[in-house]
N, C-alpha and C positions, 0 to 999 in steps of 0.2 A: 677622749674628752677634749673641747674646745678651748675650753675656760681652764685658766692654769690658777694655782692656787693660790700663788704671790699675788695675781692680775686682781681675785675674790678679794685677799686681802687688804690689799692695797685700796679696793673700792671700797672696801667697807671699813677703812681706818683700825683696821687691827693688826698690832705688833708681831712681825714676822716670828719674833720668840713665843710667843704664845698659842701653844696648839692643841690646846683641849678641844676644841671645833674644827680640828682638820678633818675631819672623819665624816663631820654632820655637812662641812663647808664641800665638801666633794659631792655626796648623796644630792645636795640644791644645787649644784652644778650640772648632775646629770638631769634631774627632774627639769633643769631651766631649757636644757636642753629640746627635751621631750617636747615641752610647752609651747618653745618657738614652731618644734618644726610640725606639729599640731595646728599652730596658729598661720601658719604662712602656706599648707597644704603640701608643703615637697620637703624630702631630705636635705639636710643642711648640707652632706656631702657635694651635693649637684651643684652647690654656689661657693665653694671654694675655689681658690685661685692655685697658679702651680707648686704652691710651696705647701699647699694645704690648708692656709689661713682662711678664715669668712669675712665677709666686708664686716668692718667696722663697725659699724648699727645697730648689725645683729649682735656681735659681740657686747655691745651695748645694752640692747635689749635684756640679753641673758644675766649681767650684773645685776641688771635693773630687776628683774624676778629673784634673783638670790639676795640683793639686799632688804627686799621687800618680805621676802622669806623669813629671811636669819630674825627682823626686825621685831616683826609679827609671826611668830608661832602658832598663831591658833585663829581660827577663821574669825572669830569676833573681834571688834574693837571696841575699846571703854569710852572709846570719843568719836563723834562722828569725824567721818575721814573725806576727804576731796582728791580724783585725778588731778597730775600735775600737769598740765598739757605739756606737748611734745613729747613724751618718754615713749611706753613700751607698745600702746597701739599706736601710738605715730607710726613711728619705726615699723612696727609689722606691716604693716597697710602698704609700706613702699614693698615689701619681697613677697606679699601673698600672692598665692597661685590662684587665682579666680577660678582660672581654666585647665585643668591638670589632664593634657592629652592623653598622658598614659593610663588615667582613670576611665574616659570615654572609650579607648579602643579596648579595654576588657571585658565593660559593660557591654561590648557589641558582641564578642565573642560566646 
């Protein structure tokens, strides 16, 4: 998992003692995960650097789907809601794979 749990909490202003939602904060850490690498067409492993870390943005990105997660629980909202510009399709848009060679040379096979 990319996302450490202190890094969730910390973005989302909750007290490092408090852990009734470590369990659920983990689960939207993996799903944040999934989403990115969904959204960007390649494994997040391939854009790690030597230490194993992901740029930044991404990292970014993925708080940004867990805080939005943890916030809102359930697909509806009671109030209409507005994109914040720059957040999480900004960010994807710079690491998306438009063109994923290794999809094309299967499809050839």
């Amino acid at each position: 998992m990319y996302l450490q749990l202190y890094q969730i909490k910390k973005h989302l202003n909750i007290d490092d003692e408090f852990h009734d939602d470590d369990e659920y904060l983990g689960s939207l850490a993996l799903a944040a995960e999934k989403a990115v690498e969904l959204s960007i067409d390649d494994k997040l492993s391939k854009l790690e650097d030597d230490e194993g870390y992901l740029p930044a943005p991404l990292t970014q990105a993925m708080l940004f789907l867990v805080g939005t997660w943890y916030a809102n629980r359930e697909p509806d909202a009671p109030v209409s809601m507005s994109k914040v510009p720059h957040t999480f399709d900004f960010i994807i848009d710079l690491y998306r794979n438009y063109y994923n060679k290794e999809d094309d040379e299967s499809r050839k096979a």
